[in-house]
N, C-alpha and C positions, 0 to 999 in steps of 0.2 A: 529271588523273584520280587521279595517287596521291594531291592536297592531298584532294582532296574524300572519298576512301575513307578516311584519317587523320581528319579533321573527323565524319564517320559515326560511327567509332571510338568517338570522343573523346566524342560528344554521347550514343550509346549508353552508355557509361559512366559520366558522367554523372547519366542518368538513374536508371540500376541502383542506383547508389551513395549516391544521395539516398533512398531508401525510409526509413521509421520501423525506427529498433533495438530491435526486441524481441529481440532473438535470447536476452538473457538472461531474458526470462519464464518463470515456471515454472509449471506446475500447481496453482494451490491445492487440496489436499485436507489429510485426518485425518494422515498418513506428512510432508506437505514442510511443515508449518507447527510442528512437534513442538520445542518446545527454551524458551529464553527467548530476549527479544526486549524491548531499551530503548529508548526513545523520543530518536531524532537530531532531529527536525524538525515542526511543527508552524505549518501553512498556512491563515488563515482564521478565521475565528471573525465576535465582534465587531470584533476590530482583526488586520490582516491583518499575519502575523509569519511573516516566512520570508528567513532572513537568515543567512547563516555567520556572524557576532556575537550570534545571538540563543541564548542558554543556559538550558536548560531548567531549572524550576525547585530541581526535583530528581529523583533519580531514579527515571523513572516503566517498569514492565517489566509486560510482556503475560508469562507462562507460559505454555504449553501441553502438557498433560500427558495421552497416551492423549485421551480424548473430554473433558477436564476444563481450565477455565481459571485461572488466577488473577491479577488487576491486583494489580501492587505498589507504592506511594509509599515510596521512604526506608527500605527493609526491612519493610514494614509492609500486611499483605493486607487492601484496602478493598474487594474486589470477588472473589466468585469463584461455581463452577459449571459446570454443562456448556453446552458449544457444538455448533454443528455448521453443516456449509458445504452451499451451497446456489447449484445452477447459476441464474444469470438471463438475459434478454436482453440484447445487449453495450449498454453506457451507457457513454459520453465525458463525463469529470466534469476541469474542470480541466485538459486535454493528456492526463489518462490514460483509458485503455479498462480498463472492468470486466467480467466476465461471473460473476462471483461475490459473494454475501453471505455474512457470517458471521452469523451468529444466534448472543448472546448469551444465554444461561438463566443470568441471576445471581441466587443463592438467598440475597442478601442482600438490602437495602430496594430495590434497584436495577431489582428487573425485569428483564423483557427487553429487549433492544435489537437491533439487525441494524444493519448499518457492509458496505459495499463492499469487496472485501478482493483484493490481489495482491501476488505476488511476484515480484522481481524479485530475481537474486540471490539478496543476504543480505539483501536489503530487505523489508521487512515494511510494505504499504501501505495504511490503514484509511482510509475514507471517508465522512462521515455529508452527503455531499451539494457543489454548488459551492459556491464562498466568496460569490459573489454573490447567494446564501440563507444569507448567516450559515453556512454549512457547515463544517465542520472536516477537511483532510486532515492525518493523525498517519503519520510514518514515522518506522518502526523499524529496529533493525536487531539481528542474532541475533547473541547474545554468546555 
């Protein structure tokens, strides 16, 4: 009886212990996305690159400033404007769960856009869909 009460134990445990770690997810809103943010990793596309030897080409950084954004290449702002975050239905893209988009207002030639967005962490997690549609996932992280 004790083997089999130990075995219960064990198998409860187990179980418990295997759950998804989100424990470090955060909130996406205007307050926890606030700072800069360079691009570590970069999953998908045409040619599917996701590699700790893979280097980026250079340094690519999201800002985020009050309601206002700005994309930087090399110290150099090729993208900027206001954003703003928008709750959706949860979508699994990739292993990861999303319930938010960022909506891009870029007031250069760029247009709008909207990208899937979470954090984790210091992780900064942008999404334009699976890699299995040509998709691209871009992770960041805040410097």
């Amino acid at each position: 009886m004790k083997t089999l009460n130990l075995l219960i134990i064990a198998l409860v445990t187990l179980f418990v212990s295997c759950g998804k770690d989100d424990n470090n997810l955060l909130e996406v809103d205007l307050e926890s996305i606030q700072g800069r943010w360079e691009l570590r990793d970069r999953f998908g596309g045409q040619a599917v690159v996701s590699s700790p030897d893979y280097e980026i080409p250079d340094s690519q950084v999201i800002e985020f400033d009050g309601q206002r954004f700005r994309r930087i290449s090399d110290g150099v702002t090729y993208a900027e404007g206001t954003y703003e975050i928008v709750e959706v239905e949860v979508r699994e893209i990739d292993g990861n769960e999303f319930s938010r988009k960022i909506i891009f207002n870029d007031e250069t030639e760029n247009g709008t856009s909207d990208q899937f967005v979470r954090l984790s962490g210091n992780r900064l997690i942008l999404s334009m869909g699976s890699i299995a549609s040509d998709g691209v996932t871009d992770t960041y992280e805040k410097i």
